[in-house]
N, C-alpha and C positions, 0 to 999 in steps of 0.2 A: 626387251625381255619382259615376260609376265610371270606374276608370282600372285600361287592361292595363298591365303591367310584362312585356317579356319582355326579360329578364338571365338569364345562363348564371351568372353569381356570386352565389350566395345570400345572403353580407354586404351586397353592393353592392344585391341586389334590396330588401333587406330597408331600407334605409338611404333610399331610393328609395320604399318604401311607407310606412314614417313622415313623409317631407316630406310628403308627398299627403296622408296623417292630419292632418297639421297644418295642408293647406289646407284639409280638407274634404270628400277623395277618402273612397271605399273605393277598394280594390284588390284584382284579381286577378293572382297572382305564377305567371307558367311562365317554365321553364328553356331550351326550345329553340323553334324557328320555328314546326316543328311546330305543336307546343304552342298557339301563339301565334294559326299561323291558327285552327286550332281553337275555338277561344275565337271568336274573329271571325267563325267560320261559324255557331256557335249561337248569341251574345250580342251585346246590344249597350251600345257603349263609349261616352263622352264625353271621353276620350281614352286613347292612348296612348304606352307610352316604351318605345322598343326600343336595345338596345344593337349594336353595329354586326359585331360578331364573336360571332356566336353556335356553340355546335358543331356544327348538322347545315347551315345558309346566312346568308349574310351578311345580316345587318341591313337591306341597303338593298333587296334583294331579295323581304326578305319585306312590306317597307313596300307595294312594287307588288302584291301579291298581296293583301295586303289593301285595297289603295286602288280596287282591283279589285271587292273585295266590299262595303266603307263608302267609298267614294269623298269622303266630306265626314268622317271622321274626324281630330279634328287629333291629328297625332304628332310626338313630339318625338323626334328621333335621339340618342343618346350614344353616347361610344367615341372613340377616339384620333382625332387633328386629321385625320388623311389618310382619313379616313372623309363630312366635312364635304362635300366635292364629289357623293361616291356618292349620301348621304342626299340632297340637296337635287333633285338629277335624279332620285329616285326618287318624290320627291313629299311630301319630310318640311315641315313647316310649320316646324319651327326644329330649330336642330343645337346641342344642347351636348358640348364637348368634357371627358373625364373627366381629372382629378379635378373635382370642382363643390363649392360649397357653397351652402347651403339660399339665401340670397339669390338665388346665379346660378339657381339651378332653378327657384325662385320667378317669378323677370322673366323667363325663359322661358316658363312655364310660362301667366302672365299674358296674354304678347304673341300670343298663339294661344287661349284660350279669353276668347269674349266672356263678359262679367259676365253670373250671373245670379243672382236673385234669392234664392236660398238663400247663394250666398257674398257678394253684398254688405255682409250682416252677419258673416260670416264673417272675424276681425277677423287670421286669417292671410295672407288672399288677397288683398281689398279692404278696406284698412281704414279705420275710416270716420274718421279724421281725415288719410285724404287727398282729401275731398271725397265721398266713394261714401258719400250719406245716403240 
């Protein structure tokens, strides 16, 4: 499974592609929308997580512009709470507000991509002593 990451903050992207690591993601990390659709226009993604204030357009703005291009893409919004509205009218499949930690991203993360068979055993994502045999 591949997952876009586009965050303007290099710590937080970074911190953001180790959770992924640990479900099971790879990831590809850009810094601006740009960037982002970019990535969107040549490849394709099994998710991704955009942050809501990026430096060159807003997060929820560039969620339409790719929803445009993966229309069945699920994305997860982050970024401060008054961002929660933007994202969701823009078509984000779930919104976490930052700060998060690895559980919150996790159940997020979960409630939006259906199981499949490479992470059912994947004992980060689905694990199998919560029934996922």
């Amino acid at each position: 499974m591949k997952a876009l990451i586009v965050e303007d903050m290099p710590a937080v992207a970074e911190v953001i592609s180790e959770f992924l690591k640990i479900m099971g993601f790879s990831s590809q990390v850009v810094h601006t929308a740009h960037a982002g659709l970019s990535q969107c226009q040549t490849q394709t993604f099994d998710l991704a997580v955009i942050d809501g204030g990026l430096p060159d357009k807003e997060g929820p703005l560039l969620v339409r512009e790719i929803k445009f291009i993966q229309p069945s893409l699920p994305i997860l919004g982050i970024g401060s709470g008054f961002y929660a509205e933007e994202f969701y009218y823009a078509g984000v499949n779930a919104f976490l507000p930052k700060p998060f930690t690895f559980a919150q991203f996790q159940s997020a993360i979960k409630k939006i991509i259906p199981p499949q068979p490479s992470m059912v055993n994947h004992r980060n994502f689905y694990p199998l002593s919560q029934g996922a045999e």
